[in-house]
C-alpha positions in Angstrom: 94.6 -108.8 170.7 93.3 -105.8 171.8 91.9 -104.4 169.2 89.9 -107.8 168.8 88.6 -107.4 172.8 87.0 -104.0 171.8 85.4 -105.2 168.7 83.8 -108.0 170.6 83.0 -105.4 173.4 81.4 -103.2 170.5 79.9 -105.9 168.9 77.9 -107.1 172.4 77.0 -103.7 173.3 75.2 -103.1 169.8 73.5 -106.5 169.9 72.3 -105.8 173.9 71.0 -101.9 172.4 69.4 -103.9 169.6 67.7 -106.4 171.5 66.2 -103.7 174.0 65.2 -101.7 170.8 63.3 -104.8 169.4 61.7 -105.5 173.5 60.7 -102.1 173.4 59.1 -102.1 169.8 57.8 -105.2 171.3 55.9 -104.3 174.6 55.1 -100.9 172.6 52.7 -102.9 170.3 51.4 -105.2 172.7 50.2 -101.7 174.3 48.3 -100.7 171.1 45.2 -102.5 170.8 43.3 -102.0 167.0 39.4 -101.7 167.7 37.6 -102.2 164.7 36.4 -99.0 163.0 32.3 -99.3 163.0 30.9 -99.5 165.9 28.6 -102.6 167.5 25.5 -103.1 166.4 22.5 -102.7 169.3 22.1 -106.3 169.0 25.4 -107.0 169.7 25.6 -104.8 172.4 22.5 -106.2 174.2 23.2 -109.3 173.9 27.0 -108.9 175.0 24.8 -107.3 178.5 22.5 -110.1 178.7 25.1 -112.4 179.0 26.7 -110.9 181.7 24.2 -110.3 184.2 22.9 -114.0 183.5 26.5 -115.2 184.9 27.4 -112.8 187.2 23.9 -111.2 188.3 25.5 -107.7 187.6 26.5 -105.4 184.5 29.7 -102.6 185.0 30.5 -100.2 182.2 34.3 -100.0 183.7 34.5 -103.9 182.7 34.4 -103.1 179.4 36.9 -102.4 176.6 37.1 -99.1 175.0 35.0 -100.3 171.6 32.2 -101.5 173.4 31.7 -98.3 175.5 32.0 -96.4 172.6 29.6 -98.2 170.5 27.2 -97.7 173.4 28.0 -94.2 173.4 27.4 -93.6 169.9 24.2 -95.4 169.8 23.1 -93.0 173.0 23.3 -90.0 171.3 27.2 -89.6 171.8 26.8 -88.5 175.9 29.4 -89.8 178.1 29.2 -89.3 181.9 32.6 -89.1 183.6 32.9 -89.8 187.5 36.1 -88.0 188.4 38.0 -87.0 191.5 40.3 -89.2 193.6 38.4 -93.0 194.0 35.6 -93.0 196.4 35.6 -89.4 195.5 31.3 -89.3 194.9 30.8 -85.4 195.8 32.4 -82.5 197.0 30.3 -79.6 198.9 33.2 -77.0 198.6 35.4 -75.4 196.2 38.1 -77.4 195.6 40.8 -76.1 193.3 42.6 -79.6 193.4 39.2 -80.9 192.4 38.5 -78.2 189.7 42.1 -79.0 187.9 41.0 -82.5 187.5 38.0 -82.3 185.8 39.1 -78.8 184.0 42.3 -81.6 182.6 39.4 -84.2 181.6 37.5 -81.4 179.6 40.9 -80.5 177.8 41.3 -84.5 177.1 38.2 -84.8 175.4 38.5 -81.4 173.5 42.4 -82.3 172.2 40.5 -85.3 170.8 37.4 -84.5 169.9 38.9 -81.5 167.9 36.5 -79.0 169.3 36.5 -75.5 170.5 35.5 -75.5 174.5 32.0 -73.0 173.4 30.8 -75.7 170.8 31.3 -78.5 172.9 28.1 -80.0 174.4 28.6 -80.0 178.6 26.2 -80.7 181.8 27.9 -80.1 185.2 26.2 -81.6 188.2 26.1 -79.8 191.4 27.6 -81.6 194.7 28.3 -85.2 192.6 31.7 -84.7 191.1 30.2 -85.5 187.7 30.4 -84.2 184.2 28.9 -85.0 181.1 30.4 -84.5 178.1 29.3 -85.6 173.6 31.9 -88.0 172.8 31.9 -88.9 169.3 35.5 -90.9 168.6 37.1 -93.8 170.3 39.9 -92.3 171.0 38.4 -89.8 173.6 37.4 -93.1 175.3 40.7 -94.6 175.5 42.7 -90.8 176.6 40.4 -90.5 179.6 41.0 -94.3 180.5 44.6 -93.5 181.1 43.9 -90.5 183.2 44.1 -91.0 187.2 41.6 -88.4 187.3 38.4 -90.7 185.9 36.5 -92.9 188.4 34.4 -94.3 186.0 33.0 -93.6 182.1 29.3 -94.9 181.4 27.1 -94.4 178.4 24.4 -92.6 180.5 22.0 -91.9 176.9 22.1 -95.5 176.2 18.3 -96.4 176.9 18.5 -99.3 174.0 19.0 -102.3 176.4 15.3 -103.7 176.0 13.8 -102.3 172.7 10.3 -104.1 173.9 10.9 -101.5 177.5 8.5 -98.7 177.0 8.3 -95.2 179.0 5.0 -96.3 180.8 6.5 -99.2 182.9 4.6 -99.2 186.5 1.9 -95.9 184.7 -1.7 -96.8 185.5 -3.7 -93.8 185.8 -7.0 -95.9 185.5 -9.3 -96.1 188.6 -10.5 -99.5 189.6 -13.6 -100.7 191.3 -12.7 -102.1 195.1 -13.9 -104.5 196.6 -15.1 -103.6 199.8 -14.2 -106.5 201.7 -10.3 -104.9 200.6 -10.2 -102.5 203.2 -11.9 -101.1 206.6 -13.7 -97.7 207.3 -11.6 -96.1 210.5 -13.5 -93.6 212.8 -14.5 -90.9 213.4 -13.3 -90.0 210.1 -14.6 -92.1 207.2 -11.1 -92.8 205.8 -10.5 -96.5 204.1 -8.2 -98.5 205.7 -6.0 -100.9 203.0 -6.7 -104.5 204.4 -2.6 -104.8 204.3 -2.1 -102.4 206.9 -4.0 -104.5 209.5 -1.8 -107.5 208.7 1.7 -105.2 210.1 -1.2 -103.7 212.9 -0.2 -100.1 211.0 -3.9 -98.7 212.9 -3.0 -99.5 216.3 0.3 -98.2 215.9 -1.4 -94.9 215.0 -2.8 -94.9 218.8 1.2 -93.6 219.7 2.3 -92.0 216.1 0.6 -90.4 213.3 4.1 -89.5 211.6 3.5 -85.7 212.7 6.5 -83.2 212.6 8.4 -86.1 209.8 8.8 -84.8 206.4 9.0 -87.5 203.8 10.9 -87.3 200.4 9.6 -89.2 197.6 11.4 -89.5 193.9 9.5 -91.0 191.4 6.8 -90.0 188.7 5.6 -87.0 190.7 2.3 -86.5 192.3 -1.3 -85.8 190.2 -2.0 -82.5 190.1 -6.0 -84.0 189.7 -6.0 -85.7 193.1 -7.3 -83.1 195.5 -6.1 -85.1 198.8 -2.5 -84.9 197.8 -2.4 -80.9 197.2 -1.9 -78.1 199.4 -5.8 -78.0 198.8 -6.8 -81.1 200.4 -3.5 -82.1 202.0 -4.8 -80.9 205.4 -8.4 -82.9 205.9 -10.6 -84.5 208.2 -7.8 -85.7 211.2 -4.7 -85.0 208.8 -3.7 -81.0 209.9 -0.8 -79.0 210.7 1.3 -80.1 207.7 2.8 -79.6 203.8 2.5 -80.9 200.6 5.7 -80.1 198.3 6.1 -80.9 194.7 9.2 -80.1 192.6 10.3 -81.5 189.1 13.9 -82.7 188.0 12.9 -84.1 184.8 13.7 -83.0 181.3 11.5 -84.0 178.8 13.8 -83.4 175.6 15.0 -85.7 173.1 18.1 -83.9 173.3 20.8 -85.1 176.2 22.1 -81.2 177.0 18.0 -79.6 176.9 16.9 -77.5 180.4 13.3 -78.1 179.7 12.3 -79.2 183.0 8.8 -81.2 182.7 6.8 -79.6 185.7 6.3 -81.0 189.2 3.3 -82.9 188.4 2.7 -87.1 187.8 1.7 -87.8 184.3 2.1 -91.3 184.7 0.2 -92.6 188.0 2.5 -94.4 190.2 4.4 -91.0 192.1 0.6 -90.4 193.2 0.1 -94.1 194.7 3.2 -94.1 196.2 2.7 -90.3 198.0 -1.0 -92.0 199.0 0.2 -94.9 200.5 3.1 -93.2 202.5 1.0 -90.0 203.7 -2.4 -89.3 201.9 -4.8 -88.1 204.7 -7.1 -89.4 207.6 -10.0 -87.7 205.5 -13.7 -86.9 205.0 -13.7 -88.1 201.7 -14.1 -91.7 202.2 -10.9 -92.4 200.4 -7.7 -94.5 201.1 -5.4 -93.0 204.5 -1.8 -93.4 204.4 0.5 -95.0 206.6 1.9 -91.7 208.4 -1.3 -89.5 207.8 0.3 -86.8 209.5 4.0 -86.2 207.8 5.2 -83.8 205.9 5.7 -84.9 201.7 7.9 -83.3 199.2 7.9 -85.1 196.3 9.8 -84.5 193.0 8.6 -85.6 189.8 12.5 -86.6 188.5 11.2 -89.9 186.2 9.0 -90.5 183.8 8.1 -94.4 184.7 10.1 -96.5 187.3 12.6 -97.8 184.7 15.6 -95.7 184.7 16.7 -96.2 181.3 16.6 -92.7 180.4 19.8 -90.1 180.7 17.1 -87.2 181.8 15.7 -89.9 184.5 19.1 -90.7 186.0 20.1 -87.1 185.8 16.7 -86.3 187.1 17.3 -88.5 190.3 20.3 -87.9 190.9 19.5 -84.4 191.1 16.4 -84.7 193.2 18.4 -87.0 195.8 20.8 -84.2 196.3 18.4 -81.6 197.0 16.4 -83.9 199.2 20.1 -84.4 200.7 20.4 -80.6 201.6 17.0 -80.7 203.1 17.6 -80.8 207.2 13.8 -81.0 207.6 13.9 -84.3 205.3 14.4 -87.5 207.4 13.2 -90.1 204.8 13.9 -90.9 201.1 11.4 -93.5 199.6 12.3 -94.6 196.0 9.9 -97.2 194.4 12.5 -97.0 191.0 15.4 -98.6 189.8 17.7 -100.2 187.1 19.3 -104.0 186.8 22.5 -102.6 187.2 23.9 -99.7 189.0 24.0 -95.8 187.7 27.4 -93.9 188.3 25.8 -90.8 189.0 23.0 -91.7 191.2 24.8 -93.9 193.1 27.0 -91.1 194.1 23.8 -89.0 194.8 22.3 -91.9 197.2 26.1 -92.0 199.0 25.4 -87.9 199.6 21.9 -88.5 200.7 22.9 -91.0 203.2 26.3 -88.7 204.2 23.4 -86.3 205.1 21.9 -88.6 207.5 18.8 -89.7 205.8 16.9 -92.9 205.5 16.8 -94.3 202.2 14.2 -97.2 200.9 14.5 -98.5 197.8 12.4 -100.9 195.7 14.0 -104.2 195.7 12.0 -104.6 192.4 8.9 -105.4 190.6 8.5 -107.4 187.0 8.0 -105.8 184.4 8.0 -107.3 180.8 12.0 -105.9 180.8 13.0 -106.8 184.8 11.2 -110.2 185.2 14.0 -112.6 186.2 16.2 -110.1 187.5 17.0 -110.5 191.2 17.1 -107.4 193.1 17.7 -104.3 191.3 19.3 -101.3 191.6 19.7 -98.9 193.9 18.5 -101.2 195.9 21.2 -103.2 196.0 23.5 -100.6 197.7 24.6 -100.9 201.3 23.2 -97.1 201.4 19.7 -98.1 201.1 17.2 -100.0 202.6 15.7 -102.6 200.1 12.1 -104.0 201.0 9.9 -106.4 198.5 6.8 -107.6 198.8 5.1 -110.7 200.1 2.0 -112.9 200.4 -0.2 -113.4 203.4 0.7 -117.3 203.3 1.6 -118.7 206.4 4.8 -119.7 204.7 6.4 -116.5 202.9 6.6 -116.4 199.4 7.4 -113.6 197.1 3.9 -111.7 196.0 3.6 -112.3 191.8 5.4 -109.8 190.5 7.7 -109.0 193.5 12.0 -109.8 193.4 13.9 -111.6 196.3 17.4 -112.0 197.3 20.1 -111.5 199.7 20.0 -107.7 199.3 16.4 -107.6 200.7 16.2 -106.0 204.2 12.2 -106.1 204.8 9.2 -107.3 203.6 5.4 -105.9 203.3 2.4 -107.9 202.7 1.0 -107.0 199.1 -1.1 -109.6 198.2 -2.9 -112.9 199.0 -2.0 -116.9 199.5 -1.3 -118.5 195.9 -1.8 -115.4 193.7 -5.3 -114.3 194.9 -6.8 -110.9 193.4 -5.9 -108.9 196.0 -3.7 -105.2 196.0 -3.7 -102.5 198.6 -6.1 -99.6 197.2 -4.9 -96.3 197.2 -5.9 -93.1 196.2 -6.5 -92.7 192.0 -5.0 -90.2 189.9 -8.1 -88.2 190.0 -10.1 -86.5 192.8 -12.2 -89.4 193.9 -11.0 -92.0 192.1 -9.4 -95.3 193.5 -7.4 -97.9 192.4 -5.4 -100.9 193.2 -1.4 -101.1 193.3 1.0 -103.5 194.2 4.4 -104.9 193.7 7.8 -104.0 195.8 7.4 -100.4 195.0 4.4 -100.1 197.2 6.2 -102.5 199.6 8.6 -99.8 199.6 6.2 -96.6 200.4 4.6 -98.4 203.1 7.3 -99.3 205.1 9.0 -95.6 204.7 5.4 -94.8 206.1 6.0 -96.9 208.6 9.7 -95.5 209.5 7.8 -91.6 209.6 6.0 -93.2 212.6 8.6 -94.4 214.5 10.5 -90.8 214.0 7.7 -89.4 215.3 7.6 -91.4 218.0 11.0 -90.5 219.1 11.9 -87.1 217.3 15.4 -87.5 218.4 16.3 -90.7 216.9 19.2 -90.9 214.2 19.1 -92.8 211.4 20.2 -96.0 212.9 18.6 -96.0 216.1 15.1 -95.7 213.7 16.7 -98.7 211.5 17.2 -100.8 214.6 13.7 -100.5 216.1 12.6 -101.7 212.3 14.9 -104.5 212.4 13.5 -105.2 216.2 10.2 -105.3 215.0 10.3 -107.8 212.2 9.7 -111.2 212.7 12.7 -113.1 211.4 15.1 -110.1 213.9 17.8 -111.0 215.0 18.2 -113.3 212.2 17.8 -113.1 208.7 16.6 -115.0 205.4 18.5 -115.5 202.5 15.7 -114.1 200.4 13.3 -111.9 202.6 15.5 -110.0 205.1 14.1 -109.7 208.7 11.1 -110.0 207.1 7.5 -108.1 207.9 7.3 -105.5 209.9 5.0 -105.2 213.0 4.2 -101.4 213.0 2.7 -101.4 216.4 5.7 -103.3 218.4 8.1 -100.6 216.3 6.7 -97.5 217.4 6.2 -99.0 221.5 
């Protein structure tokens, strides 16, 4: 009888081990997922994109299985860009050793599986983001570094195959236009043209308190014409402009090759850089040209894309590094960026979050149509609580969005940009050349102006922070305290911000 308990005993026990054998064998293969071998095709890709901003308004590479990042990262020249660090974890200013171990593990993941020695491996480090970027050419890379705690996110930063039709001169007109004089006034006792918009946010009279003097601006986009001789340390300084600088720098690399250090030079080979710096700052001058809106501040502008689509992995990296030197600037109060993407950019999106740890102002573009961005809603970065997203409107007595210009929640502010029903009618700015003029519009101009107008109000009360400045714009808009679904607080009264 007992002999018979034990083998029933034995028996049980084996068919228990058994069955925990087959649950494990079970849950082990549920855990392996089988990714096809090839690759999807660009088409696929795009269209698997397009489909997801149309229902959710929004794209994230960390949304994505393993195979579809990886075909994205093999058809964008095999560069991966790894957040890492502890979540939330966007820069470090110090030495970390804790910090170092993570992304030195992350490097040793990726050469394990990549088979590589660490000298033939193909890496960019970033300075202050905690950011690496790394060739990847096999899956499995991909799906080692998701299962590390040390990744905050993977994105295929050389994929700039999302619109094939999206070409590198989006928002480039170096053309000069012939303007209409009834576009614009002639302010005394220089003989400086007024753009007919400023009147209509009484930018003028506010320049009988502040003329933005002692406020140094930072703008990124295309860089500033090295042809226009009122936006170089030539003619920065003319007619009632004095006392200030002119900066230019360059942060883009123009390389077909992801890893290159050929920076492109400081200047704008693509116009809009140099109608943004005019609007925000060109000078009170002799010349009869266009004035900007603070004709007195300080501009340092980086050349760190090459159009305002930021499609490119040498225009992300190129921002991202301009925003952190602009960040380490104490003298800079103001970022202005009239640039963006229709979804958000790991790495510059941990630059803007250093910038704005530093204390600076941040305007973004809350967008303007291209052929690749019409029927987007507001774009990136200006759809980060970091920044301050403006757009552009009409001079209807009921607002409307000017042609061209985006709307949505995310918009804080609104500038006038053109007129009632889609009238032929654009601020004037300075041209790329000496002497030259030409009209501009959109939310990116939108954009410049009002961080023209914020260089006033600093002025105006050197010791403001941030938020106190933000405020006084918030004050002076005419929808404060409220705000619209579509248009924020709405335009700005320059005057009533800077009393």
């Amino acid at each position: 009888m007992k002999r018979n308990f034990f083998k029933l005993l034995l028996l049980v026990v084996m068919v228990l081990v058994s069955c925990s054998k087959d649950e494990t064998n079970i849950e082990s293969q549920s855990e392996t997922v089988q990714f096809p071998k090839n690759p999807l095709t660009i088409e696929q890709i795009n269209s698997r994109i397009s489909e997801t901003i149309e229902n959710t308004g929004d794209f994230d590479w960390n949304a994505v299985d393993e195979h579809f990042l990886w075909s994205a990262v093999v058809h964008g020249q095999n560069v991966l860009t790894i957040g890492y660090g502890n979540p939330g974890q966007s820069f470090s200013e110090t030495e970390d050793p804790v910090l170092q171990s993570k992304k030195s593990a992350l490097i040793s993941i990726v050469l394990n599986t990549e088979a590589v020695e660490k000298e033939d491996l193909k890496l960019v480090e970033h300075e202050i983001i905690t950011v690496i970027d790394v060739e990847v050419t096999k899956i499995e890379t991909i799906i080692e570094l998701r299962k590390s705690d040390f990744v905050r996110y993977l994105e295929p930063n050389g994929y700039n195959l999302y619109s094939i039709t999206a070409k590198s001169s989006s928002g480039c007109d170096k053309n000069p236009d012939t303007i209409n004089s009834a576009h614009y006034s002639t302010v005394s006792p220089n003989n400086a043209q007024v753009s007919w918009h400023f009147s209509e946010h009484n930018i003028p009279q506010a320049w009988n308190y502040s003329t933005g003097s002692g406020v140094t601006i930072g703008l990124i986009d295309t860089g500033v014409s090295a042809s226009q001789y009122l936006l170089n340390s030539s003619g920065f300084n003319d007619g009632a402009s004095t006392g200030r600088f002119v900066q230019k720098y360059g942060t883009f690399i123009d390389s077909s090759w992801w890893w290159s250090s050929n920076y492109d030079g400081p200047h704008d080979k693509c116009g809009h850089g140099t109608a943004m710096g005019s609007t925000m700052a060109a000078p009170r001058n002799n010349d009869g040209m266009p004035v900007g809106v603070a004709y007195n501040a300080n501009l340092v502008a980086y050349r760190a894309t090459e159009d305002v689509l930021l499609n490119d992995y040498h225009e992300r990296k190129g921002v991202s590094m301009a925003l952190t030197q602009l960040g380490n600037r104490s003298d800079v109060k103001i970022i202005s960026m009239s640039i963006g993407y229709v979804w958000s950019i790991g790495n510059i999106k941990d630059a803007v979050k250093y910038a704005y740890s530093k204390g600076k102002l941040i305007f973004a573009a809350g967008g303007t149509s291209t052929s690749f961005t019409n029927g987007f809603g507001v774009i990136f970065p200006a759809t980060m609580s970091e920044t301050v997203a403006v757009t552009g409107v009409d001079d209807g007595s009921n607002y409307e969005r000017c042609d061209t210009c985006h709307s949505g929640s995310k918009i804080d502010f609104t500038i006038i940009m053109e007129g009632d029903n889609n009238t032929s009618k654009a601020p004037p700015v300075l041209g790329f050349n000496t002497g030259q003029r030409r009209y501009t519009g959109g939310s990116s101009v939108a954009t410049a102006t009002t961080a023209g107008i914020a260089a006033l109000i600093w002025s105006r009360y050197p010791s403001w922070s941030r938020t106190q400045v933000l405020n006084r714009l918030k004050q002076s808009a005419e929808f404060y305290p409220n705000k619209s679904g579509s248009f924020g607080y709405g335009n700005i009264d320059a005057l009533q911000a800077v009393q």
